[in-house]
N, C-alpha and C positions, 0 to 999 in steps of 0.2 A: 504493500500500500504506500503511495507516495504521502510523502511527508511537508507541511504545510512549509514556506522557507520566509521566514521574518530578518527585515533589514532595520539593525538595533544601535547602529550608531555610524557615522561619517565623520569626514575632517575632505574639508575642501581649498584649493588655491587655486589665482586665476590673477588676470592683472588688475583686477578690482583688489583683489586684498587677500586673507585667508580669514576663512570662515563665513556662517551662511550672511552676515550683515552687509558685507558687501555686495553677494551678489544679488540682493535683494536691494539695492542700491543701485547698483548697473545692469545687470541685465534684469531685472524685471520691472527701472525704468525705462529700458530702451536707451541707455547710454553707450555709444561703442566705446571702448577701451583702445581703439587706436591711433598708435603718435610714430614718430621717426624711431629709431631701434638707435638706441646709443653704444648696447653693450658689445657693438663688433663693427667694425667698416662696412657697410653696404654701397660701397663705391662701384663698385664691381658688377651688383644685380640689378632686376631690372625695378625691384621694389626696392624701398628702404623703409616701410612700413608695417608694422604690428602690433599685435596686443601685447604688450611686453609690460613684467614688473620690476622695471629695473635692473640692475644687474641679477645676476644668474647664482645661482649657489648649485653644488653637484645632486644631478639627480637623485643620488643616492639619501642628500641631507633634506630634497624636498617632499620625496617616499614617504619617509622616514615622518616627518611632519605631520601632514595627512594622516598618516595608517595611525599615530600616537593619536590623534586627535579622536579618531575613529573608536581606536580600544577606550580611552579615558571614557567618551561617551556609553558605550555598549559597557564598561565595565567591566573588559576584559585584562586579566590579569596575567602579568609575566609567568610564564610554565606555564599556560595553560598549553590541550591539544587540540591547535586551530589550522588547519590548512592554510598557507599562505599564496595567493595567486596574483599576479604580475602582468598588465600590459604595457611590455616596453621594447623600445628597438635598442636597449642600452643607453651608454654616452656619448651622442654626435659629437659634442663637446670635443670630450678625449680620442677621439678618429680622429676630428680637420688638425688636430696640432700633430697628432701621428703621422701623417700626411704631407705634412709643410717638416716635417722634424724637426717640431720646435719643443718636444717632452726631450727630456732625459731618461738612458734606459732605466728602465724599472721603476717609472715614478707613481705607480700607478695608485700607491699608498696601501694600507692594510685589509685583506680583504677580512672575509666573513670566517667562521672557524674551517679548523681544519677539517678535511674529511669530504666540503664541498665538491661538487663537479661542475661544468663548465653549463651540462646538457640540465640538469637537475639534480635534488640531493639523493641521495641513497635512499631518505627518508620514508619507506610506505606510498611511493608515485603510483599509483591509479596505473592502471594496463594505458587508459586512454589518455592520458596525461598530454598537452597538447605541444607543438611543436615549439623547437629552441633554437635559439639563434645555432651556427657551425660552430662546433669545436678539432680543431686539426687533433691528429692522434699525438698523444701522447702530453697534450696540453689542457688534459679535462680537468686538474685540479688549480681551483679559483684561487686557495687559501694563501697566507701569506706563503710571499719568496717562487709564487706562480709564473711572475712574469721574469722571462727572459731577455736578457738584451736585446733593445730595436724591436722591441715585440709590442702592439698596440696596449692601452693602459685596457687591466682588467675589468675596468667599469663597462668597458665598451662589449662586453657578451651578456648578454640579455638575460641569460639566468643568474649570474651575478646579481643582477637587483635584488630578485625574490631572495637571493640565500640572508644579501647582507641586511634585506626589511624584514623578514624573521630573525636574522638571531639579534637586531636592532632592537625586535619587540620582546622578543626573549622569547618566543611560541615554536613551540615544538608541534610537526605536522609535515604532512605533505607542502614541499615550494614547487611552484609550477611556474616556466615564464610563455606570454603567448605573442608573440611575434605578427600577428595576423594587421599588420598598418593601422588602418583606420577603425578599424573592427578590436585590435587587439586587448583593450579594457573591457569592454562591451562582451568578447567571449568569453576571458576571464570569468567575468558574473555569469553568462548563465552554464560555465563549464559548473563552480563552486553549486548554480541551485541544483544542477544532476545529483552533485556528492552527496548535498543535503536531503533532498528529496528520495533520492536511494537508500539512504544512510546509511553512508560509504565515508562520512564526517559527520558532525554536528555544528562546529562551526567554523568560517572562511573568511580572512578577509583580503578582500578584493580592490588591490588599487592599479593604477596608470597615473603615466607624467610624460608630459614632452614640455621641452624650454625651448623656446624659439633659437638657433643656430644657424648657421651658415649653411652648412650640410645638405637642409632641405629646403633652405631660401634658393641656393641656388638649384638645384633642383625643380622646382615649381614653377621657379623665375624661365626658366630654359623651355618648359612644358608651355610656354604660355598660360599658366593657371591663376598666374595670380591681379587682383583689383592695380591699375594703375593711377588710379583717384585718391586712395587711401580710403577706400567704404567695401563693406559684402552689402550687397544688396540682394541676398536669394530671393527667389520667385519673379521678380521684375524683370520688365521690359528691357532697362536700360541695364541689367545687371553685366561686373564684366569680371568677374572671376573673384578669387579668396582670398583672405590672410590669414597667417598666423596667426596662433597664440599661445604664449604660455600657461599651462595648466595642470592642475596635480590632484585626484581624492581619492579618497580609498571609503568603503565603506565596510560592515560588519553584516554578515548576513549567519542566520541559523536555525536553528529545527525549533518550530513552536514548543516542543516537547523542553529541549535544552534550554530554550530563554523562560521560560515558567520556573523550572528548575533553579536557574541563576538568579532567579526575580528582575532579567533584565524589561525593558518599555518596551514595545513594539513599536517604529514611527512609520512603517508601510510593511505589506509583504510583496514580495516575487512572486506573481499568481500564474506568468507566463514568461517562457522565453525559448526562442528560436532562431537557430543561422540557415542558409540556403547559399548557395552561389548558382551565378546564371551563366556564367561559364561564357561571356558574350564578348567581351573584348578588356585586353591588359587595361585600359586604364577607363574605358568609357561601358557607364551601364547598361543594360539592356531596356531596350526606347521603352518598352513597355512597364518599364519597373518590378519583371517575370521573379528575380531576386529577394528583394522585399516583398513582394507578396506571398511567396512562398515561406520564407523567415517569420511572417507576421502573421498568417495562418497557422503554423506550427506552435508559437506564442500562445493563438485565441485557445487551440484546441484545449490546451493545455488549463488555460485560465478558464476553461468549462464555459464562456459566451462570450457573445461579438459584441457588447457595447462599451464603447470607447470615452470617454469625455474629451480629451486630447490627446496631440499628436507632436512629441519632440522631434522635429523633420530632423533630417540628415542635412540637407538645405545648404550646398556649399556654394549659390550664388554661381554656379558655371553654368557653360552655353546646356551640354546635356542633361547633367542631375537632377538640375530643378525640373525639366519635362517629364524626364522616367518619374521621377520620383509620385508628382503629382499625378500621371495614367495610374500606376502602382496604389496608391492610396485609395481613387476613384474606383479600381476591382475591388480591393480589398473591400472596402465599405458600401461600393451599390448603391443604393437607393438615398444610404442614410450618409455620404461621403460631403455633402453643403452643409451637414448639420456640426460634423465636427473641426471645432478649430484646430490649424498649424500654423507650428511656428520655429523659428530657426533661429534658436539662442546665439550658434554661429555670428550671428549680424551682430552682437555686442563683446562675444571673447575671442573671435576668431576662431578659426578651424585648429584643434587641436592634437590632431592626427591622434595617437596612440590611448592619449586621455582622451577622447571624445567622449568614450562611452561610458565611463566612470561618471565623469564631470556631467558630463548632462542627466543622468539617470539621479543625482545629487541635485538638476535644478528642477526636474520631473516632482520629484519629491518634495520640495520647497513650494510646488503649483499646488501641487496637492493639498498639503497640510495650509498651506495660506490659503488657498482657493481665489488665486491669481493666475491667469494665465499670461507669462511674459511672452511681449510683442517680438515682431519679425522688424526689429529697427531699418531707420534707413528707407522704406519703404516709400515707392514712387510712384511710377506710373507699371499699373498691372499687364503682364504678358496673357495675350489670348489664351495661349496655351496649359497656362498656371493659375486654373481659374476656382481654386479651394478658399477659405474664410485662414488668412496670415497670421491673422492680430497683427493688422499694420500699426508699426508705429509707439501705440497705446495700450496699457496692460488693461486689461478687465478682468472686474470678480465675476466669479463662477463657482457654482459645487460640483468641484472634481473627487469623483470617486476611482477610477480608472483612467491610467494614461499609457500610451504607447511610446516609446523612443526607439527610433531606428538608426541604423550605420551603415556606411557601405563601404568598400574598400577596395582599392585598386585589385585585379584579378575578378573580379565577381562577388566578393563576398558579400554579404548580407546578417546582420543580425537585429532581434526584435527584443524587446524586454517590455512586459508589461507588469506594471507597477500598481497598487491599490492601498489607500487611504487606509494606516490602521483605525 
C-alpha cells in the first residue's frame, strides 16, 4: 500500500534573499530580480544580465544552507536515517578556473568523509538510484587527498555535493546525485516520494543549487537562448529568450506515519509526481507538449483526480516552450484548461537550470498556504498562440488547494509534481 508522502520543512535562496520573506516580496510581487552580473567579466557574452545575489559562495556552502534550514524546520536531527538527494551539475565554478589553469593542483579543499565515491556512497543506494555525473577508473574516491595533480577540483562531480550535504547535516542514509539539467531537482523529489511511498525510507531531503557562472552564460549566450533586453517575458508576443539565476532549496519530505511519530507539522503533501521524455529533439520540445502531458498525467493518476487550482509553468520565455508548453496544458486539462491559472515564477528569478524544480515547488507551496497566486511578471502584449489565464503582471488571492509544477529539460525530459495544501 503506498504511503501518504508529507513535505515538513524547506530553506530556500534566490537573488531576492534567503528564506520565504523574500520571495514573497519578489516574486509574488512581480518584481524581476535582474541587474548587470558583477561577480565575473561578461565582456565576452552576448548577455551580461541576471538574477544574481551578489557574489557567489561555493555550492557546497549554499546546499549546505538551504538543506540546514530545511532540517531546523522539519526538526530533523543530526544521526538521524534520512536519504539525502541532490540536483546538481556540480561546480561550474571550479571547471572554468580548471580550464583557464588558474587553481593550483589539489586545491580543491577537504572533501566529505572517507569511504565516499565519486558515482554515490556505498550507503544502502536503491537498485534505481539515478544517474551521476563520470567518474574515470580509479578516481571514485571523493575523500580527502582525492585529487591529483592538474586534476579538476573535487566539487566539480556531482555526487560530491550529496556526500558533503549529508555528512554537512550529519544524516546517515542513502546520497543520490541527479544530473538530469533542468529537470535534475525536480526528479530528485519525486525519485525521494517513490522511496517514501514504497517505504524503501521514511524520510529524504531533497535539495538543488545553480549560481549563475560563466560556464553556462556562455553556453546559452552561443545557443541564442538568452533575453537581450534584460527581461523573461514567457508567454508573450514580444518574448525573446531567458536568464539566469541564482538559486538554492532543499526541502524535507516523509511518510505520514514517520512525521506523526516525530510530532513533526505537515505544510503540504506530494499527492503526485511524474517524469516522461518525448524523445523529440536535443534541445527543442515537442510542439505538442507530448512530454509534459505525459509526466502530468502520471502525476494526476497518482494524486487519484484531475483538479488543479494552478499551474507553476516551466515558462522559459523562448521562441518554442512557451507554445508546446501551453498545447500540453490545453490536452492535459480539456474543457476545464481557461479555468486554471499559469504562471512563470521564471519572469522574476530567472531560469534556474538545476534548482528549478526545488525552488519552485518551495514557491508552489508559499501559493498554497498564502493562497496567492504569483504573477507571470513582465507581461505584455499576448501571443495568439499562448492563449491560457498568466497572472499577468499582478498576484491574486485564491483558494488553492492543489497545484501543479512542471520542468523540462534539454533531451526531452519532462517532470510533474503535484502538491496539496496540508
Amino acid at each position: 500500500m503506498s504511503r501518504e508522502v508529507l513535505l515538513t520543512g524547506f530553506g530556500v535562496r534566490t537573488a531576492f534573499g534567503t528564506g520565504a520573506d523574500p520571495l514573497r516580496e519578489g516574486v509574488f510581487d512581480g518584481r524581476p530580480a535582474f541587474a548587470p552580473i558583477t561577480r565575473f567579466d561578461t565582456g565576452p557574452y552576448r548577455t551580461g544580465v541576471a538574477a544574481t545575489g551578489g557574489g557567489a559562495a561555493p555550492l557546497r556552502e549554499v546546499l549546505a544552507e538551504v538543506a540546514g534550514a530545511a532540517a531546523g524546520m522539519a526538526g530533523l536531527r543530526t544521526g538521524a536515517e534520512a536519504a539525502v538527494l541532490v540536483g546538481t551539475a556540480g561546480d561550474f565554478t571550479g571547471l572554468t578556473r580548471f580550464w583557464r589553469g588558474t587553481d593550483a593542483p589539489g586545491s580543491a579543499g577537504p572533501g566529505p568523509s572517507a569511504g565516499a565515491t565519486g558515482a554515490a556512497s556505498a550507503r544502502s543506494v536503491p537498485e534505481e538510484a539515478a544517474s551521476v555525473g563520470p567518474v574515470s577508473p580509479g578516481a571514485a574516491s571523493v575523500g580527502p587527498g582525492a585529487v591529483s595533480a592538474g586534476a579538476a577540483p573535487v566539487e566539480t562531480v556531482p555526487a560530491w555535493q550529496a556526500e558533503a550535504l549529508a555528512d554537512a547535516l550529519g544524516l546517515r542514509g542513502p546520497r543520490l546525485a541527479f544530473t538530469g539539467a533542468c529537470v535534475a531537482s525536480a526528479t530528485a523529489v519525486a525519485h525521494a516520494c517513490a522511496l517514501i511511498a514504497s517505504g524503501r525510507a521514511d524520510i529524504a531531503v531533497c535539495a538543488g543549487a545553480y549560481l549563475v557562472e560563466e560556464e553556462n552564460l556562455a553556453k546559452f549566450g552561443s545557443g541564442f537562448a538568452l533575453s537581450g533586453d534584460g527581461m523573461m517575458r514567457p508567454f508573450c508576443a514580444d518574448r525573446g529568450g531567458l536568464l539566469l539565476g541564482d538559486g538554492a532549496a532543499a526541502v524535507v519530505l516523509e511518510s505520514a506515519e514517520g512525521a506523526r511519530r516525530r510530532g513533526a507539522r505537515a505544510l503540504g503533501a506530494l499527492t503526485g509526481w511524474g517524469a516522461a521524455s518525448d524523445a523529440h529533439h536535443i534541445a527543442r520540445p515537442h510542439p505538442e507538449g507530448a512530454g509534459l502531458v505525459a509526466a502530468a498525467r502520471r502525476a494526476l493518476r497518482r494524486a487519484g483526480g484531475p483538479r488543479i487550482d494552478y499551474v507553476n509553468a516551466h515558462g522559459t520565455a523562448t521562441t518554442y516552450n512557451d507554445p508546446a508548453e501551453t498545447r500540453g496544458l490545453r490536452t492535459l486539462f480539456g474543457a476545464d484548461a481557461d479555468r486554471v491559472p499559469v504562471s512563470s515564477t521564471k519572469s522574476t528569478t530567472g531560469h534556474l537550470l538545476e534548482a528549478s524544480g526545488v525552488v519552485e515547488l518551495v514557491i508552489t507551496l508559499l501559493a498554497l498556504r498564502d493562497g496567492v497566486l504569483p504573477p507571470t511578471a513582465g507581461f505584455t502584449a499576448p501571443d495568439p498562440v499562448c492563449d491560457l489565464d498568466y497572472v499577468p503582471n499582478r498576484p491574486h488571492k485564491a483558494d488553492l488547494r492543489r497545484a501543479l509544477t512542471v520542468n523540462a529539460a534539454f533531451g526531452g525530459a519532462n517532470t510533474a509534481l503535484i502538491l496539496e495544501r496540508a
